[in-house]
C-alpha positions in Angstrom: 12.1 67.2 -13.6 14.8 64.6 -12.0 13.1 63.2 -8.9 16.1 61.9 -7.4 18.2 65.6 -6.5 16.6 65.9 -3.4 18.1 62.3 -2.1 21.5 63.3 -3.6 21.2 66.6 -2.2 20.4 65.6 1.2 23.6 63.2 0.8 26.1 65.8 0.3 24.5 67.9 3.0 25.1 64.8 5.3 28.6 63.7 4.1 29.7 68.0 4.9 28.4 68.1 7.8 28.9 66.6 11.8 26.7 64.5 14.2 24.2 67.4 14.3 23.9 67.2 10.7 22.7 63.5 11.2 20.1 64.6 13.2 18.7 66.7 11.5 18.9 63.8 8.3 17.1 61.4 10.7 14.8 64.4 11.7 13.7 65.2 7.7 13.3 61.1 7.4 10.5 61.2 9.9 9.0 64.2 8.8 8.6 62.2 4.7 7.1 59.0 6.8 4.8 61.8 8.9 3.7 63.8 5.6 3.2 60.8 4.1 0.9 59.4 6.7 -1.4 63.1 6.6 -1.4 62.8 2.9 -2.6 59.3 2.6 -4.8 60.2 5.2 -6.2 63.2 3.7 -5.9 61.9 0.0 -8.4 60.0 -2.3 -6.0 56.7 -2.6 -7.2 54.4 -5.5 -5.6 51.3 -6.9 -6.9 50.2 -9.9 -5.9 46.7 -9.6 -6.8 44.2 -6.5 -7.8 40.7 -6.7 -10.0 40.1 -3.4 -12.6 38.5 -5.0 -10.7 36.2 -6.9 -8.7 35.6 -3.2 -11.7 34.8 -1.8 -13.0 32.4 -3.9 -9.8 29.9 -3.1 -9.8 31.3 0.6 -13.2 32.4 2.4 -12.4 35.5 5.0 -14.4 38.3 6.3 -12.1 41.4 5.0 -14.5 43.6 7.2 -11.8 42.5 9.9 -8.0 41.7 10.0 -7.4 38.4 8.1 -4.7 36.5 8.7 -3.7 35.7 5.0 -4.2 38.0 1.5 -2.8 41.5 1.2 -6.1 43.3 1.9 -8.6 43.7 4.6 -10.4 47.0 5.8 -8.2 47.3 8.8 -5.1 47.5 6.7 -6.5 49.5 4.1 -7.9 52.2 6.4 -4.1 52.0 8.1 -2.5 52.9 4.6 -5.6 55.4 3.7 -6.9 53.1 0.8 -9.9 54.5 -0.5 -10.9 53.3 -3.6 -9.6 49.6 -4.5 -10.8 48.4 -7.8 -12.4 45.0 -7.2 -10.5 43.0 -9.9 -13.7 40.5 -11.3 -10.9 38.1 -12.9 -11.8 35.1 -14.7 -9.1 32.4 -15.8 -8.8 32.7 -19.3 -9.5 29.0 -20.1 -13.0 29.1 -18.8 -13.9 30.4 -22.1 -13.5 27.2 -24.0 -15.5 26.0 -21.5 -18.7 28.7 -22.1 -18.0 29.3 -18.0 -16.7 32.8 -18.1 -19.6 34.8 -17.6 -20.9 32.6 -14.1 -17.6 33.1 -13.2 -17.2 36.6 -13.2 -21.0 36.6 -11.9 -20.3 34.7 -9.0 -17.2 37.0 -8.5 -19.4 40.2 -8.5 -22.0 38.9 -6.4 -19.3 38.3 -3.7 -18.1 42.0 -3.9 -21.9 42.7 -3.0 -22.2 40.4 -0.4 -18.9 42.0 1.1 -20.7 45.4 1.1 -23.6 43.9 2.5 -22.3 42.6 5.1 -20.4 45.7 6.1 -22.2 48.6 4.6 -20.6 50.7 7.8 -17.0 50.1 6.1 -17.7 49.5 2.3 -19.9 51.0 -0.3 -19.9 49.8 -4.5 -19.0 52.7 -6.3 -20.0 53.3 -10.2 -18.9 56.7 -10.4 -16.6 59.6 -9.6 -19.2 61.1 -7.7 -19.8 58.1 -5.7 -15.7 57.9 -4.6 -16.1 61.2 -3.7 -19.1 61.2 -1.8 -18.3 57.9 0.1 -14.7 59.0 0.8 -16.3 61.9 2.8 -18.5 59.4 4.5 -15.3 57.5 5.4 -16.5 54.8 3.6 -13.9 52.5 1.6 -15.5 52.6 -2.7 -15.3 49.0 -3.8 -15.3 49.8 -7.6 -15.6 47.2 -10.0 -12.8 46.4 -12.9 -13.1 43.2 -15.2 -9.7 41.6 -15.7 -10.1 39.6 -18.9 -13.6 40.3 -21.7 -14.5 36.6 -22.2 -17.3 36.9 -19.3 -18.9 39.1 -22.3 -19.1 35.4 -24.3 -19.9 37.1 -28.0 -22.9 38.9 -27.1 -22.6 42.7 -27.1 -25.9 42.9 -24.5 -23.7 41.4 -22.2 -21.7 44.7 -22.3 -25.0 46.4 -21.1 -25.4 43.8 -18.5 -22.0 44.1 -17.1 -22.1 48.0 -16.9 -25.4 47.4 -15.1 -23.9 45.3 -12.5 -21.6 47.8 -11.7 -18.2 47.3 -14.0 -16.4 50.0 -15.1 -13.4 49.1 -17.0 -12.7 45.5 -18.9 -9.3 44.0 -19.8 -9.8 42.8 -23.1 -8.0 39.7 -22.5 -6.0 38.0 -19.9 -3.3 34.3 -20.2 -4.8 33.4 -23.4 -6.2 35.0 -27.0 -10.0 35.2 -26.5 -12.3 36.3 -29.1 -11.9 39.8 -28.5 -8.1 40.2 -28.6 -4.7 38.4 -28.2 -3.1 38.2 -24.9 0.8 39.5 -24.3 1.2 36.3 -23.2 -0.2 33.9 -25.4 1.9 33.0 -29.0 -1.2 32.2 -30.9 -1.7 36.1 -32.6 -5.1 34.7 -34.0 -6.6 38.9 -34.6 -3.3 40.0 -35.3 -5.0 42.4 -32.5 -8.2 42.9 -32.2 -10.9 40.5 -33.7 -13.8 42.0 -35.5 -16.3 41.3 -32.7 -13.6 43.2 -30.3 -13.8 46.2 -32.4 -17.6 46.3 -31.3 -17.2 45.9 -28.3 -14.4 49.0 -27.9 -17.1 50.8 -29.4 -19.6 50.2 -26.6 -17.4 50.6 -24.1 -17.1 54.0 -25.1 -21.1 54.3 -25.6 -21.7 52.7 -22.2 -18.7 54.7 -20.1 -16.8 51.7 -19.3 -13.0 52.4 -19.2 -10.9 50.5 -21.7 -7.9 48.6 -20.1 -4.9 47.6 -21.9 -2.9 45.7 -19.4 -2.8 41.9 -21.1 -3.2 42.9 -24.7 -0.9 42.2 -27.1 1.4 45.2 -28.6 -0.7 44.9 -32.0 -4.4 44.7 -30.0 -2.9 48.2 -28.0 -2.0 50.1 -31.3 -5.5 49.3 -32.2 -6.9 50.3 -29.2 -5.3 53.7 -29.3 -6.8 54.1 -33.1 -10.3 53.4 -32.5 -10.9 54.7 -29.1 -12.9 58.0 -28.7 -12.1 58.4 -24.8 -8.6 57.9 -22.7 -7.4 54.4 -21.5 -5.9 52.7 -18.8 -3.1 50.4 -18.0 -4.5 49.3 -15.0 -1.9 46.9 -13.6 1.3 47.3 -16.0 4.7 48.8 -15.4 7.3 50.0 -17.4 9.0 47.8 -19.9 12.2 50.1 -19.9 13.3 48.4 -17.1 12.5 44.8 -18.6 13.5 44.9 -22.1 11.3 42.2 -24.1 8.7 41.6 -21.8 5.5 42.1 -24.0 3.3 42.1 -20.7 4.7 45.5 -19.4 4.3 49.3 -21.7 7.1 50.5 -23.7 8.1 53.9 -23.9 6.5 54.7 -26.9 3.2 52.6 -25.6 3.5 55.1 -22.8 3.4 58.0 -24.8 0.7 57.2 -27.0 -1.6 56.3 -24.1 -0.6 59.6 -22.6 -1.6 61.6 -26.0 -5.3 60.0 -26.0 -5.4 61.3 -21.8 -4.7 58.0 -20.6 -2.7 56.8 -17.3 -0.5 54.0 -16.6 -0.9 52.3 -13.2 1.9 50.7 -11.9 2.1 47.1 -11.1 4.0 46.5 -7.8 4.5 43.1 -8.5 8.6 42.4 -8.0 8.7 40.5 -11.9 7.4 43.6 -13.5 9.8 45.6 -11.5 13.1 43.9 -11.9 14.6 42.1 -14.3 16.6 39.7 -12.1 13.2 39.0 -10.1 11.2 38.6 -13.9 13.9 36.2 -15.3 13.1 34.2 -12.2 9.5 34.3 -12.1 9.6 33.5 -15.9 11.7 30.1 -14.9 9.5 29.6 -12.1 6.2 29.7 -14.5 8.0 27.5 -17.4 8.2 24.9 -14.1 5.3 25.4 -12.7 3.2 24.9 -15.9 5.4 21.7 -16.6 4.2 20.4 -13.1 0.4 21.1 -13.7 0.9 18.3 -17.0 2.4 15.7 -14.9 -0.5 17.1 -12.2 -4.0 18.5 -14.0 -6.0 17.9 -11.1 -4.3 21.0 -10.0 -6.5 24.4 -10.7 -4.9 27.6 -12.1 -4.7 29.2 -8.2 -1.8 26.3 -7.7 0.5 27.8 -9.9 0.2 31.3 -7.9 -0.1 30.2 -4.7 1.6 27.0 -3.8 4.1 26.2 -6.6 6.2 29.2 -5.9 7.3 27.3 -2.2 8.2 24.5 -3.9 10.2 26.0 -6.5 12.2 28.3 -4.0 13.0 25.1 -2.0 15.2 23.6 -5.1 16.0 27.2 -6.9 16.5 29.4 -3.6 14.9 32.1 -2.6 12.4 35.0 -4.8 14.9 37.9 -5.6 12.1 40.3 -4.2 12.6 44.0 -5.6 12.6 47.4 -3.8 10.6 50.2 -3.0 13.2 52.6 -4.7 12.8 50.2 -7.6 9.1 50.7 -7.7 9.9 54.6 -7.4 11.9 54.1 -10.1 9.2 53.4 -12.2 7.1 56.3 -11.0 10.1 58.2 -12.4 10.2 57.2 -15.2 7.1 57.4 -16.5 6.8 61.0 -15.3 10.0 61.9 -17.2 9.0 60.8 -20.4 4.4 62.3 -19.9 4.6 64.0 -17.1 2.8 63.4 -13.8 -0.7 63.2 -15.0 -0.3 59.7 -16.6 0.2 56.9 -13.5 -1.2 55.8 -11.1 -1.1 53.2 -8.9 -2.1 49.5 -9.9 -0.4 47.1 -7.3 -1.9 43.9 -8.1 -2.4 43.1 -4.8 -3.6 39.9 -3.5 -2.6 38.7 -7.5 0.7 38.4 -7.9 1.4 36.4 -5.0 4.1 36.3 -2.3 6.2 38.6 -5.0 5.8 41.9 -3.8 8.6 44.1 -3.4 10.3 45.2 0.6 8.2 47.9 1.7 5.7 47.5 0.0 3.7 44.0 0.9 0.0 45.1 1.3 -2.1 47.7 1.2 -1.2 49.1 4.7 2.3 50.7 3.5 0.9 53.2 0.9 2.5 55.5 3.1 5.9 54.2 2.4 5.2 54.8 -1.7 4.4 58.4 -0.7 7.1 59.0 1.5 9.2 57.9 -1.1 7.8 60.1 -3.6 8.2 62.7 -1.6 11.9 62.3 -1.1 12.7 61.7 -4.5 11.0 65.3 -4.6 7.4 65.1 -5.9 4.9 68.1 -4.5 2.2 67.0 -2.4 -0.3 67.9 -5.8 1.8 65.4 -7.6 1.8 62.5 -5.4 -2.3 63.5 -5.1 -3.0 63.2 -8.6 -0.3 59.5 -8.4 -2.8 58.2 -5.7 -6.1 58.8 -7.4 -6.7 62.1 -9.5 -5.3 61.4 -12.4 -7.6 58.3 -12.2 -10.9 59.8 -11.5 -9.5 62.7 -14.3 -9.7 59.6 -16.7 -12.8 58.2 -15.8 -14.5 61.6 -15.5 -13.5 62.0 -19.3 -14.8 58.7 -20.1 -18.4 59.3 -18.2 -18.7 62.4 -19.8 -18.3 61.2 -23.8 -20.5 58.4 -22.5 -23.1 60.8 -21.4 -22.7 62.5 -25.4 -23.4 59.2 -26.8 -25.9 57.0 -25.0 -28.7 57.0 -23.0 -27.6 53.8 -20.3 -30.4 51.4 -18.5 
């Protein structure tokens, strides 16, 4: 189904018609932002991708209140209906040469716990679909846990177990760099050609354990091998569609997109404007190529630099970000429903980790409403745009508790 008749539709209504016609255009307008507000509202909203912790670490706030910096706090996120935003435990991927990644990601989840504990009137951890859904009817904002890059697990398979335990429920196998479970989309050294043998393992137990395997970062070869071996669906839990930038390993082709949809999988969509556009990618790719060249020259400067400040400084010789739209956001939506059909994305913004990149409309996680209401114009049910803002989700990871629960019995 073409999303984008109703739009055109509306247009030719609009260009045959008078002043009263108008009206009634601006009337339908308000009625898309007012749906969209009762659905958000009403809906089970997860994104899959959110990097508080990670935030919070470089910059210390209470997100039980407004903050003045980040894209999340709980005021904002009860103002855009967020339910469910997956805790992104991220660790830099050259603390593994270092033998620091599994503090790191310790530390990172002990934060997310002292955020609950602080406000356990406002945030809960969840570990399960049943806990989304039960805390969602409390009102309660789910703080799930997702590990963005596997080298916290430091070779030892029990650390799988211990991870689970502490409440994570999908890994990225890697993240920047190769790591010794798989090569990274962004990194040239292909040292597994894919996934090392120790990797392989550790797929396995995922499985065993109910953990969720993530394929966002992986290398194209790691992802085909991924799809072979696992025995429950996947995610792409911050990725968009490479269709629209041809090349870029880090986004999910077509046919990526299709064979995550045949094992049950979903892709969630990255907001961040350089996996959106090309014109705003081709920049950010100059602007990393700089900014890595200024952390040589300056290697007292930490990994957060290059995200957080550098961009500023680049934009003040190179001009301004060519920030993308909502409708190219949408666009993406589209077009992964076109080719699977609307059971395979989600939403995976990568807010508060990509920066002061993210596209008009769409600049934290107040204004899920807008992505609705823009769904809903393009022409998407109200069942469709529910299963976009968390079903399909909770479909996936229902599938992957239950073959857990087949397979192991978990401490």
């Amino acid at each position: 189904m073409t999303k984008k008749i109703a739009p055109l539709l509306a247009a030719l209504l609009f260009l045959a018609g008078c002043g009263e016609d108008a009206s009634e255009s601006a009337a339908t307008r308000v009625d898309y932002d007012a749906e969209a507000q009762r659905i958000a509202r009403d809906s089970i909203v997860i994104d899959t991708h959110v990097d508080v912790p990670y935030r919070l670490e470089n910059e210390p706030a209470d997100v039980s209140q407004a903050t003045e910096s980040g894209d999340f706090d709980y005021p904002r996120a009860v103002a855009g209906g967020l339910n469910a935003p997956f805790m992104s435990i991220y660790t830099p991927a050259s603390l593994e040469a270092e033998g620091r990644s599994k503090a790191a990601a310790e530390k990172l989840i002990d934060s997310v716990e002292a955020i609950v504990a602080n406000a356990p009137d406002k945030f809960a951890i969840a570990t399960s679909v049943a806990d989304v859904r039960e805390q969602f009817e409390k009102g309660l904002v789910s703080l799930p846990l997702g590990m963005e890059n596997g080298s916290p697990i430091e070779g030892d398979i029990e650390n799988l177990q211990h991870f689970y335990s502490r409440g994570i429920r999908y890994v990225s196998l890697s993240h920047g760099l190769t790591n010794h479970l798989s090569d990274s989309s962004y990194d040239e050294n292909r040292q597994w050609q894919g996934i090392s043998e120790f990797g392989r393992e550790v797929i396995a137990e995922m499985n065993r354990l109910g953990i969720i395997i993530d394929v966002s970062h992986v290398s194209d070869d790691a992802f085909w091998q991924i799809i072979d071996m696992t025995e429950a669906p996947v995610i792409a839990s911050h990725s968009s569609a490479r269709h629209f930038t041809p090349g870029w390993e880090r986004n999910i082709s077509d046919e990526m997109i299709v064979a995550l949809a045949e094992v049950g999988g979903v892709v969630h969509i990255n907001f961040g404007s350089s996996f959106i556009s090309e014109e705003s990618r081709a920049y950010g790719e100059a602007m990393f190529a700089a900014g890595r060249a200024h952390q040589l020259e300056h290697p007292e400067l930490d990994e957060s630099f290059l995200y957080r400040e550098f961009p500023r400084l680049y934009a003040a010789e190179h001009g301004p970000f060519p920030y993308a739209s909502l409708d190219d956001v949408l666009d993406h939506f589209d077009h992964v429903v076109e080719l699977v059909g609307i059971d395979h994305v989600g939403i995976g913004s990568d807010y508060d980790g990509v920066g002061d990149s993210l596209p008009v409309g769409l600049k934290d996680v107040s204004a899920y409403p807008n992505l609705v209401a823009g769904l809903l114009e393009r022409g998407y049910s109200e069942e469709d745009v529910r299963k976009i803002l968390g079903e399909n989700l909770l479909r996936v990871w229902a599938h992957v508790e239950a073959y857990a629960a087949t397979t192991s019995s978990k401490t």
